[in-house]
N, C-alpha and C positions, 0 to 999 in steps of 0.2 A: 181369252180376250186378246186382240190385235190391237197394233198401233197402227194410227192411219197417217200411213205416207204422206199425206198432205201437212200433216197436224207442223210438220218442221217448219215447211216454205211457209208455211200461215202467220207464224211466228217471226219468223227469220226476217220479213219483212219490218218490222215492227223493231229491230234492234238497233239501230243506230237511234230513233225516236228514242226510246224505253233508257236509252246508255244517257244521252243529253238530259232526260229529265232526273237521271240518280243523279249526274255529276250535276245538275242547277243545285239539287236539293242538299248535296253535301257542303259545295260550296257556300250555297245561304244558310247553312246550320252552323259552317263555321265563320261566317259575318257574322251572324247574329251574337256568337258566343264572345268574338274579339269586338264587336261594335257594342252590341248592348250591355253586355255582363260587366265591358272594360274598358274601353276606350271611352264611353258615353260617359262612366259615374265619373270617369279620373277628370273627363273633359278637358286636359291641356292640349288635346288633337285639336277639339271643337273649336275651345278659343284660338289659337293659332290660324285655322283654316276661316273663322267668321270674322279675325279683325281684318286679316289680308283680301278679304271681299270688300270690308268695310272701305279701306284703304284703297285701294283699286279701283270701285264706286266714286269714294271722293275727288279722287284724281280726274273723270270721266266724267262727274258733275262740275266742277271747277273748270275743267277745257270747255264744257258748253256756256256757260257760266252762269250758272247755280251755285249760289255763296254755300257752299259746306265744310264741314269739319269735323275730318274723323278722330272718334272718341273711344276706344278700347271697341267695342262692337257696336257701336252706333253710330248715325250720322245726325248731326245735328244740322240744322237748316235757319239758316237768317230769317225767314220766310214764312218755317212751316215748324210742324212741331218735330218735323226727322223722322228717322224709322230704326231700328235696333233688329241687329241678325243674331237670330235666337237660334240654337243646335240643330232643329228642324229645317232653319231655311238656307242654313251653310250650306251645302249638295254634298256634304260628305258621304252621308246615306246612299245617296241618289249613285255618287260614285263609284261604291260597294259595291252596288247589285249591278253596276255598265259592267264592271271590270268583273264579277263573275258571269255574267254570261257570256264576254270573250274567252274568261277560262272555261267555260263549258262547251260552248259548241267548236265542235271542227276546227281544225287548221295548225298551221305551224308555230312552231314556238319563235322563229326570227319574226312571222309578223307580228304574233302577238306582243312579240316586246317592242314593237314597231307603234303597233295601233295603240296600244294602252296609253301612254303617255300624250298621245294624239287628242284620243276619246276625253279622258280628262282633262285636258286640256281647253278641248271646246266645251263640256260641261263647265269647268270655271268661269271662263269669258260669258257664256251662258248665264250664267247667274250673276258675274257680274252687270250683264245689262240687264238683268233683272232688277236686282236690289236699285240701278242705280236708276231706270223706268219709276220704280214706286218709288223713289227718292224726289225724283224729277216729277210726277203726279201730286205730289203733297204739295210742293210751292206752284203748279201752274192750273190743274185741274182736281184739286181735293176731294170733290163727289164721286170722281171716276176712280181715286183709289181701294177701294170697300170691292169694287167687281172686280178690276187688275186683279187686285191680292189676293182676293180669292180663286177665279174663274181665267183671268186672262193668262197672268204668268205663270202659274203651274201648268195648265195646258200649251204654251209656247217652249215651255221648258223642256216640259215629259215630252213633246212632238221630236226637239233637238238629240234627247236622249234615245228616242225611238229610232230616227232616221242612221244616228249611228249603229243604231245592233242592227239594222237592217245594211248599212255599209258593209257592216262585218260579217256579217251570213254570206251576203252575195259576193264579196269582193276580198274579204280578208281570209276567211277559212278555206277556200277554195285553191290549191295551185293555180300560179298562172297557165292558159291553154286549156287546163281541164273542163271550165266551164262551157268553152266554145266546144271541146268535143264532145262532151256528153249531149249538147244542143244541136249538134248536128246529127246523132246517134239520132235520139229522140224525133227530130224532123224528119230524117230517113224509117224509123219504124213506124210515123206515125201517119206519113201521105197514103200508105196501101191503103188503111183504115178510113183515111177522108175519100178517098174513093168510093169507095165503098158504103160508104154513106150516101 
């Protein structure tokens, strides 16, 4: 029996893909084990991160002027019945998984300690103008809160958190220059072929 000289390049192809998806999956195994097993039952992470949302909210509801007042994790509304940020809608989770896929895929470690604090950062504000959208929905449009909270803010949310892993693929893992030369490579190898077409 022979081995067929192809069988390597066949593969070879496929290792940087194959490398990115051990390192997501190690990374989310050890989220899961520091978020869910420990961080989640102790919960002084949660409350810390959902009253400072709450907080933050309020301050963003009060400058537009929405009578509110925050209350350990809820805002209470003059108006409306308020809303309360429960573990699930802190973005801590959401955080987790931004900040392991920066650890997973490509790139340096100056930017990544660069972009991390970046990406969490707009995830925060991100959810701040969420909570403080359904805040603001409860005293002016109360019908419309039920679809936001379900369907609107999670989707503008996840979109915010998507377009930054998409930052970070194109722009953060890459050296600067490498992407322009590999793009030019590419465009050089690939006019014969359009020719030829």
């Amino acid at each position: 029996m022979t081995a067929d000289p192809n069988s390597n390049s066949k593969w070879s192809r496929y290792g940087p893909v194959l490398q990115f998806l051990a390192k997501a999956v190690a990374i989310y195994g050890a989220w899961y084990v520091l978020y869910d097993l420990w961080l989640l039952p102790d919960g002084r992470l949660d409350a810390w991160v959902s009253k400072t949302v709450v907080h933050a909210a309020q301050m963003v509801l009060s400058g537009v002027g929405v009578e509110a007042v925050a209350n350990g994790r809820s805002i209470e509304l003059a108006q409306a019945s308020g809303i309360r940020v429960v573990d699930g809608c802190n973005g801590l989770a959401t955080i987790g998984l931004f900040a392991g896929f920066v650890l997973a895929f490509p790139g340096s470690t100056r930017r990544r300690l660069l972009f991390l604090p970046l990406g969490v950062g707009v995830i925060y504000l991100a959810n701040v103008a969420r909570v403080s959208l359904l805040a603001g929905l409860q005293v002016h449009w109360p019908p419309a809160f039920e679809f936001v909270h379900s369907l609107g803010a999670p989707a503008f949310f996840h979109l915010i958190v998507f377009g930054l892993w998409v930052l970070w693929a194109n722009y953060g893992g890459a050296p600067h220059g490498s992407a322009s030369d590999s793009g030019s490579n590419v465009a050089t190898e690939s006019t014969p072929a359009v020719a030829d077409a």
